[in-house]
N, C-alpha and C positions, 0 to 999 in steps of 0.2 A: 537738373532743375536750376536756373538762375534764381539769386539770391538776391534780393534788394533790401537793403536797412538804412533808414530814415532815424537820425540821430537828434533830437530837437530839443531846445532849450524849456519847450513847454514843459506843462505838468504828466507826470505820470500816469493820471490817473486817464487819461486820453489816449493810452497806448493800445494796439490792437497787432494784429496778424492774421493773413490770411494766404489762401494760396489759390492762383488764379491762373487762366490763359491767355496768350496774346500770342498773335503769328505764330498758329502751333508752337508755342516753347509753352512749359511750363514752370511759373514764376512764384519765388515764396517772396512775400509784403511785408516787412515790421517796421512797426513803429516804436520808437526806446525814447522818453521820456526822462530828461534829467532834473527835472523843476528848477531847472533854472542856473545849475550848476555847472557851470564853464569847464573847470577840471574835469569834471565826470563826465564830457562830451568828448574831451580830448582822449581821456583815457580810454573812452570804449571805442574810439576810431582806430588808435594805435594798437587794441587786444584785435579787432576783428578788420585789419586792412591786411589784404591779400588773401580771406580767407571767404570773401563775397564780392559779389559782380558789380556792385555798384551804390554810394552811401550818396541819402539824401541829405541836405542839410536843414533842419527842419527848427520854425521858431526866429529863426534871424536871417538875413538876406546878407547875404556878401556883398551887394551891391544895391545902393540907391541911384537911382537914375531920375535926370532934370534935365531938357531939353536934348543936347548933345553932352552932354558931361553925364559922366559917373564916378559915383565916389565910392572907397573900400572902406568897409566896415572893419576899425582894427578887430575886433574879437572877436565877428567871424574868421577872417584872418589867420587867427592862433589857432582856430579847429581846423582848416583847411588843411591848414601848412601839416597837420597833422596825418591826414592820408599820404603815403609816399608809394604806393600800390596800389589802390583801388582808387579807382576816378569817383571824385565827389561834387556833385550838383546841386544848386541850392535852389532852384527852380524859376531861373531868368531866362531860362532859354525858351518854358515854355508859357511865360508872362508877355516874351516878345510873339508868341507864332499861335496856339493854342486858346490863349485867351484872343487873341485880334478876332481867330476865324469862331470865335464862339458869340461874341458881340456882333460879328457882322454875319451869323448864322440868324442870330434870332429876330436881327432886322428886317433879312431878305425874308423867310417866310412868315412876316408877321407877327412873329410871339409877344413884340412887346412895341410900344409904339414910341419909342426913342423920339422921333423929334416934338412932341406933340407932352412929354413928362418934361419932370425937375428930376434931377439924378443928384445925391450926396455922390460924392468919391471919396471915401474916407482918408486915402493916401495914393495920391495918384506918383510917387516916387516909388512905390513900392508895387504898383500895378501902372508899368509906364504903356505897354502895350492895350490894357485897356482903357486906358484914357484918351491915350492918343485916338483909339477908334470912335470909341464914344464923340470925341472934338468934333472926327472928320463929317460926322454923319449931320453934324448941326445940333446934337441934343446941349439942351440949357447944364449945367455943370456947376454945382459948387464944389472946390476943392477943398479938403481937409486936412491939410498937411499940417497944417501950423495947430488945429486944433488937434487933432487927435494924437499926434508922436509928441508934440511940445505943451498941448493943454491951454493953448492962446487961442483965445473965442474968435480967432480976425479970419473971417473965408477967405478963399482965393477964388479968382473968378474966370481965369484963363492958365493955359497951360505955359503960356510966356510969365504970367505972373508968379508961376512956381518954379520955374526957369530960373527968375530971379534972386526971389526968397534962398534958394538953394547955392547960387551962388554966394551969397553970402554968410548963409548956417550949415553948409555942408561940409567943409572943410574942420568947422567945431564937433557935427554931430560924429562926424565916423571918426571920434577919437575918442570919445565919453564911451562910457558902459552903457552897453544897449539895454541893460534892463530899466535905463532912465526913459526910455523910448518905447519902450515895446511889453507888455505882460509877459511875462514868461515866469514858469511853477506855477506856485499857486497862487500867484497874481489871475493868471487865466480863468482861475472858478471864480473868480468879484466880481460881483455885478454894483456895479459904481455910476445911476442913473444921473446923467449930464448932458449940457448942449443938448436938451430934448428938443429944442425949438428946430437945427438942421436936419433933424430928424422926419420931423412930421412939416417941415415945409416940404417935405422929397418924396415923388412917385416912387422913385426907386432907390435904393442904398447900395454902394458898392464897394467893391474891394475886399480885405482880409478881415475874417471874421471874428479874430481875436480882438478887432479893433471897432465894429461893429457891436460885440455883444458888450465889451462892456459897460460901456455909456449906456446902451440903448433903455428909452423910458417904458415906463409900462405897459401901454399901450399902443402897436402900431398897425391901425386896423387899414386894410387895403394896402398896406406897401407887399414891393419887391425888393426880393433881396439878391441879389447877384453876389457869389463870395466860392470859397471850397471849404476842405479842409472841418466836413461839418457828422456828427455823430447822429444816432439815434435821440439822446437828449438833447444836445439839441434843436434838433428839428420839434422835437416836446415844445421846447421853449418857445421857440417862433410861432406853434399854435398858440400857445398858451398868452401870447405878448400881440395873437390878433394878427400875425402876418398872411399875404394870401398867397402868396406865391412864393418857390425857394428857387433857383438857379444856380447848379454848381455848374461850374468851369469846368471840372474833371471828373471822369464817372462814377459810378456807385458801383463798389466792390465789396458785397458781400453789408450792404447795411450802411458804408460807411465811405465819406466822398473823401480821399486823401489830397491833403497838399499837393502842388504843383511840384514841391522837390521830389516826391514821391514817386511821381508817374515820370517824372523827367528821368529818376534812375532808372523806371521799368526801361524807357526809350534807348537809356547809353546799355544797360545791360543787354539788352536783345538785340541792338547793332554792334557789340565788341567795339564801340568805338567813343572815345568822349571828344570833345570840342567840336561838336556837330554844327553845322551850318543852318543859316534859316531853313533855306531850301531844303537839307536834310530831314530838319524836323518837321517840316510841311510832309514830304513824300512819307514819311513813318507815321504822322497821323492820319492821312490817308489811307493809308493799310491798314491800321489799327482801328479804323471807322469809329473815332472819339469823336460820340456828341453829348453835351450838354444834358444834362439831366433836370428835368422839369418837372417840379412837383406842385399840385393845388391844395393848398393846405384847407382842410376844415377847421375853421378857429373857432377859439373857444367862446360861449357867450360868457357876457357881463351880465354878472346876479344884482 
């Protein structure tokens, strides 16, 4: 059985396992939970490298990506450098290939009427792949970059103007401590209602859900939500907050839609192989017939 474990600066209290199939192999799934704690990410990479097929990196993204530039996140970094045996994936391989063909799945048949809504992007440096598609199709786009990893109310309104932006704060950002940037522990259980207004100006919300839930105001009746990486609770929550649609990116295993790192290690674990190509990961999600999981939420009434 290949082994996949998902090492993530979240909170613990998010962690699961489970044990599934893909291209006849069969694959054990964990997720480890450090709340937040850097050392105790490194530590459990170097107890369990060479002793599993493949570590996600879960919670922080080794790389931001702005136009043609990308930048290294030092303290992802320090965890990587930390595997010296097992190939570790943070989940950009399948934010370039994975999410594009999910975005332009739900186009071709309908699911969602892209040019015709308002889409929030909560972080399109962080979901480069899906913004780029979303651009190509023509849908209207605010970007969130500045407001949701820096807390600056100023949208962006093009993907040349985060281009921009990024040349100039991305050199700063992947040198700070990513927990100035990102929830991680128990930052990720706060619900911290803000910027309600990009909220309910937007048909749709997209991007990472960490980044999504926390702001998000109380009421979002009729949106969509496009994101992964989402539980049982909350999917509760998204009833309960009046949402009507959920859309992950990556499938439902067992109750539960894992991160992009996650599925990215199922992909290096079942090919024996890491630094896979586009092309590569295109022909393995076509094997692995990864689509989009689509759910209609019944929301809750207002008393």
């Amino acid at each position: 059985m290949k082994r996949v474990v998902s090492i993530s600066l979240g909170s613990s209290t998010r962690n699961h396992k489970v044990e599934t199939e893909f291209l006849g192999q069969k694959v054990s799934v964990e997720r480890i939970g450090t709340d937040g704690d850097l050392s105790k990410a490194i530590n459990l990479i170097k107890e369990l490298d060479g002793k599993v097929d493949a570590f996600g990196l879960g919670g922080i993204d080794l790389y931001l990506y702005a136009g043609n530039r990308r930048y290294i996140l030092r303290d992802a970094k320090k965890i990587v450098d930390a595997a010296r045996l097992t190939p570790i994936v943070d989940g950009s391989g399948l934010k370039n290939t994975l999410e594009r063909k999910v975005i332009k799945y739900l186009h071709q048949h309908g699911l969602l009427d892209f040019e015709n809504s308002k889409v929030l992007m909560v972080c399109a440096a962080d979901r480069f792949g899906m913004a780029e598609t979303l651009s190509s199709i023509g849908t209207k786009i605010i970007y969130g970059d500045l407001i949701f990893a820096l807390g600056l109310p100023i949208p962006l309104y093009s993907l040349d103007a985060v281009a921009r932006v990024a040349r100039i704060v991305g050199p700063i950002i992947s040198r700070i401590p990513f927990k100035f940037l990102y929830p991680t522990g128990e930052k990720q259980e706060e619900l911290e209602p803000k910027f309600a207004q990009y909220y309910l100006d937007a048909d749709i919300i997209a991007g990472d859900f960490h980044f999504i839930r926390r702001h998000m105001p109380q009421r979002l009746e009729g949106k969509t939500i496009i994101t992964n990486t989402i539980t049982p609770q909350d999917l509760e929550l998204l009833k309960q907050r009046g949402v009507r649609k959920l859309i992950t990116t990556t499938p439902e295993l067992q109750g539960r839609s894992f991160g992009t790192n996650v599925m990215e290690g199922i992909i290096v674990a079942l090919s024996g192989q890491s630094g896979l190509s586009p092309q590569q990961y295109e022909e393995l999600l076509d094997a692995m017939k990864f689509e989009p999981r689509v759910v209609e939420l019944p929301t809750e009434q207002i008393i």
